[in-house]
N, CA and C atoms as an extended XYZ file, in Angstrom:
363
Properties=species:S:1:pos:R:3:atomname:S:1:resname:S:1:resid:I:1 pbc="F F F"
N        16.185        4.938       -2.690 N   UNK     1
C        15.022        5.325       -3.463 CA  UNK     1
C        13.790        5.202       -2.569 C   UNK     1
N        13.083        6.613       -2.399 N   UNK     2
C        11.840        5.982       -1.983 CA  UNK     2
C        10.867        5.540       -1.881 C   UNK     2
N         9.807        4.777       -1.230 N   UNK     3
C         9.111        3.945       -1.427 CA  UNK     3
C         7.413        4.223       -1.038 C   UNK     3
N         6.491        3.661       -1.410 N   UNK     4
C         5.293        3.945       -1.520 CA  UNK     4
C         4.992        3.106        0.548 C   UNK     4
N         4.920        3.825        1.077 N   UNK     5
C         5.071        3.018        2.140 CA  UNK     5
C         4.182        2.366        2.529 C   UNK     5
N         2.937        2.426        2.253 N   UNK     6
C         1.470        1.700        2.380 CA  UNK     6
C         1.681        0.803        1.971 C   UNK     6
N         1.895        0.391        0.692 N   UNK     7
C         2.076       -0.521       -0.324 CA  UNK     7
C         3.348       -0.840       -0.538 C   UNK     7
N         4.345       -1.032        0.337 N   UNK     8
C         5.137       -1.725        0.162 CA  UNK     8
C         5.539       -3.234        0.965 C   UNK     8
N         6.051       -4.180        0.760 N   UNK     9
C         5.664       -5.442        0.886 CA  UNK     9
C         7.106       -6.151        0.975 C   UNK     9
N         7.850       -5.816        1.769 N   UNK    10
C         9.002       -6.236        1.807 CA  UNK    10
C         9.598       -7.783        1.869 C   UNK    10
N        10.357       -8.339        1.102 N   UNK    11
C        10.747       -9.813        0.982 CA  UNK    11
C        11.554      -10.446        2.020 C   UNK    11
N        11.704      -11.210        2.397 N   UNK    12
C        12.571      -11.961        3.805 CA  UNK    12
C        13.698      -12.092        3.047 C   UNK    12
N        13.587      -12.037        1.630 N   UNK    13
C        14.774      -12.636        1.280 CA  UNK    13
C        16.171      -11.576        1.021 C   UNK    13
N        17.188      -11.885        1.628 N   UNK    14
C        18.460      -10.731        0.890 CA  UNK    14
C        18.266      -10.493       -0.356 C   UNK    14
N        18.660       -9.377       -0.326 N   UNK    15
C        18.584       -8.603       -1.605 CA  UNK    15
C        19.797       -9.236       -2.561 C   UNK    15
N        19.384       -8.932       -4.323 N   UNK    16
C        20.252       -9.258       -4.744 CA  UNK    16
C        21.807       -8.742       -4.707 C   UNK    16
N        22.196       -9.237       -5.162 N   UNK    17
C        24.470       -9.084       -5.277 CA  UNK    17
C        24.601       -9.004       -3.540 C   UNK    17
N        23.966       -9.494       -2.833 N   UNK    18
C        24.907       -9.462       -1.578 CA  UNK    18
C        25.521      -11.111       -1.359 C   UNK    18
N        26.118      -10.768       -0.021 N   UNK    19
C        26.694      -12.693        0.230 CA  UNK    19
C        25.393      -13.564        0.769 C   UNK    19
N        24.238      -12.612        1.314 N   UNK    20
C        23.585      -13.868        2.043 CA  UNK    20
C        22.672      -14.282        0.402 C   UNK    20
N        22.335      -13.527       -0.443 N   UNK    21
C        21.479      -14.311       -1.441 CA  UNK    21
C        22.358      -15.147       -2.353 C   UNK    21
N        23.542      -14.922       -2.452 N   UNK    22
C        24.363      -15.601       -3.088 CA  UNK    22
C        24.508      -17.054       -2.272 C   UNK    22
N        24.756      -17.477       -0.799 N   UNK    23
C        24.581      -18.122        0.005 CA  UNK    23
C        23.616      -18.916       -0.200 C   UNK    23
N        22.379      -18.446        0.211 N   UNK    24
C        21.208      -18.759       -0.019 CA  UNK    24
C        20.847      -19.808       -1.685 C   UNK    24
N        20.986      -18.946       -2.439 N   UNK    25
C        21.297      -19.825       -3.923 CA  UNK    25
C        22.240      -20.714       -4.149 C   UNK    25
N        23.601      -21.048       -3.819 N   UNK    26
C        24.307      -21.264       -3.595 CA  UNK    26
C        23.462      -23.044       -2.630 C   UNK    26
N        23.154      -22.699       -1.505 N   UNK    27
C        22.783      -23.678       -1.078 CA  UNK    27
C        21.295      -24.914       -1.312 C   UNK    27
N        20.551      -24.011       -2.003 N   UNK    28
C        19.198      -24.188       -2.404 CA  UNK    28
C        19.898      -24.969       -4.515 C   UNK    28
N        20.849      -24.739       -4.796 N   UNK    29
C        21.529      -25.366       -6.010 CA  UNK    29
C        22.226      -26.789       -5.175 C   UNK    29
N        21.706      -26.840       -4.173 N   UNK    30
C        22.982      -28.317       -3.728 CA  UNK    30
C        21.664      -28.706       -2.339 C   UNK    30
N        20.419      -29.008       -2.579 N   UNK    31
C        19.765      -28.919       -1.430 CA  UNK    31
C        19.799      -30.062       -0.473 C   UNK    31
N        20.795      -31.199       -1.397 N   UNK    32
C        20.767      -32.445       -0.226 CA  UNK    32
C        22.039      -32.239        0.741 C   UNK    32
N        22.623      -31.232        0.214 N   UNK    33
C        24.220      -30.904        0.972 CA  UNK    33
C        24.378      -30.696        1.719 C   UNK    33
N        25.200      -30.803        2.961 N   UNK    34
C        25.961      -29.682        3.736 CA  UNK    34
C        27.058      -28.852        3.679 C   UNK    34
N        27.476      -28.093        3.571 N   UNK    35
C        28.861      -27.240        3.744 CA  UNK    35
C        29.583      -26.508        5.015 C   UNK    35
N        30.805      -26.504        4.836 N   UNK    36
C        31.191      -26.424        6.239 CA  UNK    36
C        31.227      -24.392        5.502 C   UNK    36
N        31.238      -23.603        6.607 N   UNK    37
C        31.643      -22.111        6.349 CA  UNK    37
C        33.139      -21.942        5.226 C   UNK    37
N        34.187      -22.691        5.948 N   UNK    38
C        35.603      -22.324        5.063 CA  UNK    38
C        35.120      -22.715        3.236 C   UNK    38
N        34.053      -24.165        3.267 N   UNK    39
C        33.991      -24.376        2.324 CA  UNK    39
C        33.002      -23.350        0.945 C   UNK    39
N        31.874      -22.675        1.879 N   UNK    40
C        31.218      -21.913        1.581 CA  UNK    40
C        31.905      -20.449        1.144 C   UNK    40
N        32.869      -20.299        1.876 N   UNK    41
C        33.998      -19.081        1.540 CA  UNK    41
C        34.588      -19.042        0.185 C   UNK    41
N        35.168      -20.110        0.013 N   UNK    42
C        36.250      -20.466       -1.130 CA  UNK    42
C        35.424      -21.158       -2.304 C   UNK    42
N        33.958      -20.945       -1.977 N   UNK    43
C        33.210      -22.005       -3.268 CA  UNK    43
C        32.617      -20.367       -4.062 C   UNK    43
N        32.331      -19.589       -2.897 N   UNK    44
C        31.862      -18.220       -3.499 CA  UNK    44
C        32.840      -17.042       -3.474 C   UNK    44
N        34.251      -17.265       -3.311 N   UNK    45
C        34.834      -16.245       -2.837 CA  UNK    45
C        34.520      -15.020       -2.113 C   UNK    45
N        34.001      -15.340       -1.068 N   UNK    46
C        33.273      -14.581       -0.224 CA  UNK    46
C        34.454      -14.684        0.971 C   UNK    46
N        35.028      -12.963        1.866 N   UNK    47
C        35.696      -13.408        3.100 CA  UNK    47
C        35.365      -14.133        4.104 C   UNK    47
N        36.042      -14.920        4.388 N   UNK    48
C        35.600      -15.902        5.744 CA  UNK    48
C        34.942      -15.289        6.890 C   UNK    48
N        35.605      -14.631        7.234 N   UNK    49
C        34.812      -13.551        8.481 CA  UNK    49
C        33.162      -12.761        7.879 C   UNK    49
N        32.821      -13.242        6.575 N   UNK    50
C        31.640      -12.208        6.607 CA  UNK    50
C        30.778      -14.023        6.615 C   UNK    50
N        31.023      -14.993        6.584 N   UNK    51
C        30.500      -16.090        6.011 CA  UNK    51
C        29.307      -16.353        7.280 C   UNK    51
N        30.052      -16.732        8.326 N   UNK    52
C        29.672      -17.005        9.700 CA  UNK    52
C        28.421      -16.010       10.383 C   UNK    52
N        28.747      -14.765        9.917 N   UNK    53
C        27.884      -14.150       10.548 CA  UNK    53
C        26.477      -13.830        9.151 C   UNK    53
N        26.927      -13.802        8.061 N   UNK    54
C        25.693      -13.878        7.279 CA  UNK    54
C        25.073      -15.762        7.411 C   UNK    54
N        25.711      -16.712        7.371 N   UNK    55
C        24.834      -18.244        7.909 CA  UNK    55
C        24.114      -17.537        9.073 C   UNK    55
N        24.803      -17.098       10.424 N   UNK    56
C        23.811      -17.295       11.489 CA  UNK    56
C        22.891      -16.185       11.132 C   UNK    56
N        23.004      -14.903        9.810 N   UNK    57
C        21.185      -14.196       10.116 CA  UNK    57
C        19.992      -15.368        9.627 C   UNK    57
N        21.007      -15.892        8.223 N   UNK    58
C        19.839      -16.815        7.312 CA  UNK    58
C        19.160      -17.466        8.314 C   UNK    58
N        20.153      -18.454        9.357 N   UNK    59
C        19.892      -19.535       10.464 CA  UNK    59
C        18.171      -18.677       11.122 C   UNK    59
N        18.439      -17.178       11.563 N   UNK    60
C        17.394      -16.524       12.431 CA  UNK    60
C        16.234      -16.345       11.293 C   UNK    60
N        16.178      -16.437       10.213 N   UNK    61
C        15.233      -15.966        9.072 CA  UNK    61
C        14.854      -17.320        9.161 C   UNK    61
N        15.248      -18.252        9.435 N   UNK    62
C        14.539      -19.612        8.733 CA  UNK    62
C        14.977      -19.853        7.902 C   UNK    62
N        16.116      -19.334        6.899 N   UNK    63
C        16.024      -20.250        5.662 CA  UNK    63
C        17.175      -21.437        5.244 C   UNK    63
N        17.976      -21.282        6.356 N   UNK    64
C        19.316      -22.196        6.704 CA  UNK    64
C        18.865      -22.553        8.128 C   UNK    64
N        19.653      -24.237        8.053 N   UNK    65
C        19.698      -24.787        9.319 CA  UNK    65
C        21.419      -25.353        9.315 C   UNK    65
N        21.824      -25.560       10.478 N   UNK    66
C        22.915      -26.652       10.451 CA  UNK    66
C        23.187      -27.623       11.645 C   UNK    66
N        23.811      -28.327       11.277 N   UNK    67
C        24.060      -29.737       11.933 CA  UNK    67
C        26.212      -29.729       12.355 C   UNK    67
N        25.996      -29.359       13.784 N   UNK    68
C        27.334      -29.742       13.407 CA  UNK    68
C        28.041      -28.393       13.017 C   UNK    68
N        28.720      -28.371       12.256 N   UNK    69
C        30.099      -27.674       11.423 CA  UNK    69
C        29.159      -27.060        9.771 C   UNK    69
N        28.402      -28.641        9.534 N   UNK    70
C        27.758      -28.293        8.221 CA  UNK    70
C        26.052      -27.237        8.059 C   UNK    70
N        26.264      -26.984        7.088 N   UNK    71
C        24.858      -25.976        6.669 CA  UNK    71
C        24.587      -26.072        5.926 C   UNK    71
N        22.845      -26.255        5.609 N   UNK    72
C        22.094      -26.503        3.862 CA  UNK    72
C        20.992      -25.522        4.269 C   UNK    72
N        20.622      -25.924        3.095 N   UNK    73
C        19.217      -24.829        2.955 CA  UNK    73
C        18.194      -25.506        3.913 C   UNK    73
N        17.078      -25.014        4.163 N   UNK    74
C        16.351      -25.238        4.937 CA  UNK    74
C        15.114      -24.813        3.695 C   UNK    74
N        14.833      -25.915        2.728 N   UNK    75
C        14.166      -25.826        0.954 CA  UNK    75
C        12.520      -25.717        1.758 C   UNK    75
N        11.854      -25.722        2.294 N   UNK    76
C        10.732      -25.565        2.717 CA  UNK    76
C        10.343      -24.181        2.599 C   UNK    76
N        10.948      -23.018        3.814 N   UNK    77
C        10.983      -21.778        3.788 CA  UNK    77
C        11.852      -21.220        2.879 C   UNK    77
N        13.218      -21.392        2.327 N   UNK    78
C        13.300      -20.839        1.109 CA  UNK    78
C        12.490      -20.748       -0.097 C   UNK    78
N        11.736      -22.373       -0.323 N   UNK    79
C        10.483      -22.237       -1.056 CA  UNK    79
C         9.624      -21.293       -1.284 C   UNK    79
N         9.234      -21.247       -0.311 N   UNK    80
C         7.769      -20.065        0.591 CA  UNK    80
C         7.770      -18.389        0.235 C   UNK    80
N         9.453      -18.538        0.484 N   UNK    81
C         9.775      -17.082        0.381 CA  UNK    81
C         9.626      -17.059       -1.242 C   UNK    81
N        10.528      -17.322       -1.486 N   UNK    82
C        10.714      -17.324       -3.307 CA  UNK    82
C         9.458      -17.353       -4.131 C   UNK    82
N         8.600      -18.147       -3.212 N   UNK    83
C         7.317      -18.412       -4.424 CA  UNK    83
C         6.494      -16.971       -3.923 C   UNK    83
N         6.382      -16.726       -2.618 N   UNK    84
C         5.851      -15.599       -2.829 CA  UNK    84
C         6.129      -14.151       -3.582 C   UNK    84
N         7.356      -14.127       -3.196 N   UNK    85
C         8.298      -12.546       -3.879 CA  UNK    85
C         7.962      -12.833       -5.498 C   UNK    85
N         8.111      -14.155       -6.182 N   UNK    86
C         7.555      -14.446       -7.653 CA  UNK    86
C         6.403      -14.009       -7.810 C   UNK    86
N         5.190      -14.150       -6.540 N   UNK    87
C         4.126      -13.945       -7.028 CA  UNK    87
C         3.822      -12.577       -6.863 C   UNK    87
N         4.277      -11.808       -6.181 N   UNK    88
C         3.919      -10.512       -5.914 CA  UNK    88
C         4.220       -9.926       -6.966 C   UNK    88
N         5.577      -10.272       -7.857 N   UNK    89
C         5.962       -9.541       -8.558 CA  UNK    89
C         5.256      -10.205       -9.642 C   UNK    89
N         4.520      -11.382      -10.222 N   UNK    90
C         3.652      -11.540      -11.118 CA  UNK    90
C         2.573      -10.711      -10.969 C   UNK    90
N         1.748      -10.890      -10.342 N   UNK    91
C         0.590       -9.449       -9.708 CA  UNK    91
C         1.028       -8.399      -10.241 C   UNK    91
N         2.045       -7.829       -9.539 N   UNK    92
C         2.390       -5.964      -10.046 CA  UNK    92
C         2.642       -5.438      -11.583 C   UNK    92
N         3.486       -6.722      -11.971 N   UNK    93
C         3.499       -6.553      -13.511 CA  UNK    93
C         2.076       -6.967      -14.493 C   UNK    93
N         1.613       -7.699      -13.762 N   UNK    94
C         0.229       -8.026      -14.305 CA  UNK    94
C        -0.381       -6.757      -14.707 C   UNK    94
N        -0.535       -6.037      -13.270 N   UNK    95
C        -2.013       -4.862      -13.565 CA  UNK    95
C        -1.163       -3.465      -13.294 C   UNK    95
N         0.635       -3.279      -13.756 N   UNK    96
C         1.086       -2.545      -13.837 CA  UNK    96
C         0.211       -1.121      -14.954 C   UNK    96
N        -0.073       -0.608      -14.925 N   UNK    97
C        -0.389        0.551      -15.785 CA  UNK    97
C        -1.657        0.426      -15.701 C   UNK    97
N        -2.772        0.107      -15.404 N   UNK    98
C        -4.176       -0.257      -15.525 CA  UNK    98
C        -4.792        0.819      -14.893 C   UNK    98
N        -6.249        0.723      -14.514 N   UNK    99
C        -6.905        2.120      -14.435 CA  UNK    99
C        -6.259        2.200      -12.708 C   UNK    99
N        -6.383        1.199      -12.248 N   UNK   100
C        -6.277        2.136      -10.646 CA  UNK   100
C        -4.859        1.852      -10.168 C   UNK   100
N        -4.146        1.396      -10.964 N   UNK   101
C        -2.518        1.744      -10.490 CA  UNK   101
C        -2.286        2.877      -11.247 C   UNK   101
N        -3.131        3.853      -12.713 N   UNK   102
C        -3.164        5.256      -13.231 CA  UNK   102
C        -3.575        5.675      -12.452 C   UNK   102
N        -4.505        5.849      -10.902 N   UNK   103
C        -5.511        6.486      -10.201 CA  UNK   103
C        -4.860        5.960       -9.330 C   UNK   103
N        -4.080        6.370       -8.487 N   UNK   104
C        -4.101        6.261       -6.739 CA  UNK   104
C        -5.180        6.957       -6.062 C   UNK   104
N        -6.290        7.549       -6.432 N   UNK   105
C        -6.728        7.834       -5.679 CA  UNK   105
C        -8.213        7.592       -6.174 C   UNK   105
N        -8.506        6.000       -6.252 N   UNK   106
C        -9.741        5.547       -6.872 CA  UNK   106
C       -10.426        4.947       -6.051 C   UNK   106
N        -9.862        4.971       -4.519 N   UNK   107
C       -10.898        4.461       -3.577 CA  UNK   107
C       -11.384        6.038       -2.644 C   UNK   107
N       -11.191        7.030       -2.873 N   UNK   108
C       -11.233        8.095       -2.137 CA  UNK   108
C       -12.643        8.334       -1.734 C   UNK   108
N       -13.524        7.903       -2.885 N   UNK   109
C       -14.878        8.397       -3.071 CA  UNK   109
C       -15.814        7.070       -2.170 C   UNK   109
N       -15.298        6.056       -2.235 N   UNK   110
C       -16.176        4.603       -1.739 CA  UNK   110
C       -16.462        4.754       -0.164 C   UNK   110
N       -17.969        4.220        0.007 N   UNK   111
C       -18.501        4.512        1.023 CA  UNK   111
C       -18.048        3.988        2.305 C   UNK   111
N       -17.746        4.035        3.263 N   UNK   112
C       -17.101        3.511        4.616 CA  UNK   112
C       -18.565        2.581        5.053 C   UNK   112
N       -17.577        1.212        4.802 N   UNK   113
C       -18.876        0.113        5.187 CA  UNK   113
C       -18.865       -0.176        6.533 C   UNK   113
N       -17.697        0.477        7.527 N   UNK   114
C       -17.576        0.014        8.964 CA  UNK   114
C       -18.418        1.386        9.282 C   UNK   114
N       -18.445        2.298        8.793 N   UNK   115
C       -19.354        3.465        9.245 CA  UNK   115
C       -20.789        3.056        9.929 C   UNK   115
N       -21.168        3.695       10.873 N   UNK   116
C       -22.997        3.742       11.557 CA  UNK   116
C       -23.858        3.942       10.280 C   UNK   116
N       -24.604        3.620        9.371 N   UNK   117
C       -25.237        3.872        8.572 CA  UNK   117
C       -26.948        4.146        9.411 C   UNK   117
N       -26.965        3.933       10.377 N   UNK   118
C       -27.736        4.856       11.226 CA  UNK   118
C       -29.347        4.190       11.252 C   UNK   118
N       -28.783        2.899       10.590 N   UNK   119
C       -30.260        1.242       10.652 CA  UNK   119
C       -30.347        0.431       12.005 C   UNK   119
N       -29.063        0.979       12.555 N   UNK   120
C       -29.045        0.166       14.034 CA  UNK   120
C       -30.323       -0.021       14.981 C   UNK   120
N       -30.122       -0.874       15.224 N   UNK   121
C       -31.975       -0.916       16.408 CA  UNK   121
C       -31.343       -0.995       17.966 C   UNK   121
């Protein structure tokens, strides 16, 4: 589907129904934990071979760390992320339908304040 590309605001976080947000939740529901991968496999029925390589993107995103064999959330930046994607999407539904999300084109007319207005000395 496509997208408003100016205004779009993309989330760090996996999208829903895949393995890494399931992961991700999954670990952020157990945040003092560690889990080893086999255990992470068989807790989500997720294949083993996709486990390893979705931990190490989370690991590059920040939102998993591990120690060892084991892996937890990394609740700081999962935080961060989550509270923001909540808030964006509080905002949009907020002033969904209002005059200038009816008007995309309600700044067209406003004066360019970086413009020479031609007072320069």
């Amino acid at each position: 589907m496509p997208v408003d590309f100016e205004n779009y605001h993309p989330s760090d976080l996996p999208r829903e129904d895949t393995h890494g947000r399931r992961i991700l939740e999954y670990l952020a529901d157990n945040p003092e934990l560690g889990f080893r991968p086999t255990e992470l496999a068989d807790e989500l029925d997720i294949p083993q071979g996709s486990v390893g390589t979705t931990l190490r993107r989370l690991e590059s995103r920040g939102f998993i760390r591990h120690k060892g064999d084991y892996w937890a959330i990394n609740g700081e930046a999962y935080d961060a992320q989550t509270a923001s994607a909540i808030g964006l999407d509080a905002v949009a539904e907020t002033f969904r339908g209002d005059y200038y999300d009816k008007n995309p084109e309600w700044d067209a007319e406003l004066p360019d304040i970086d413009a020479d207005d031609g007072d320069a000395e």
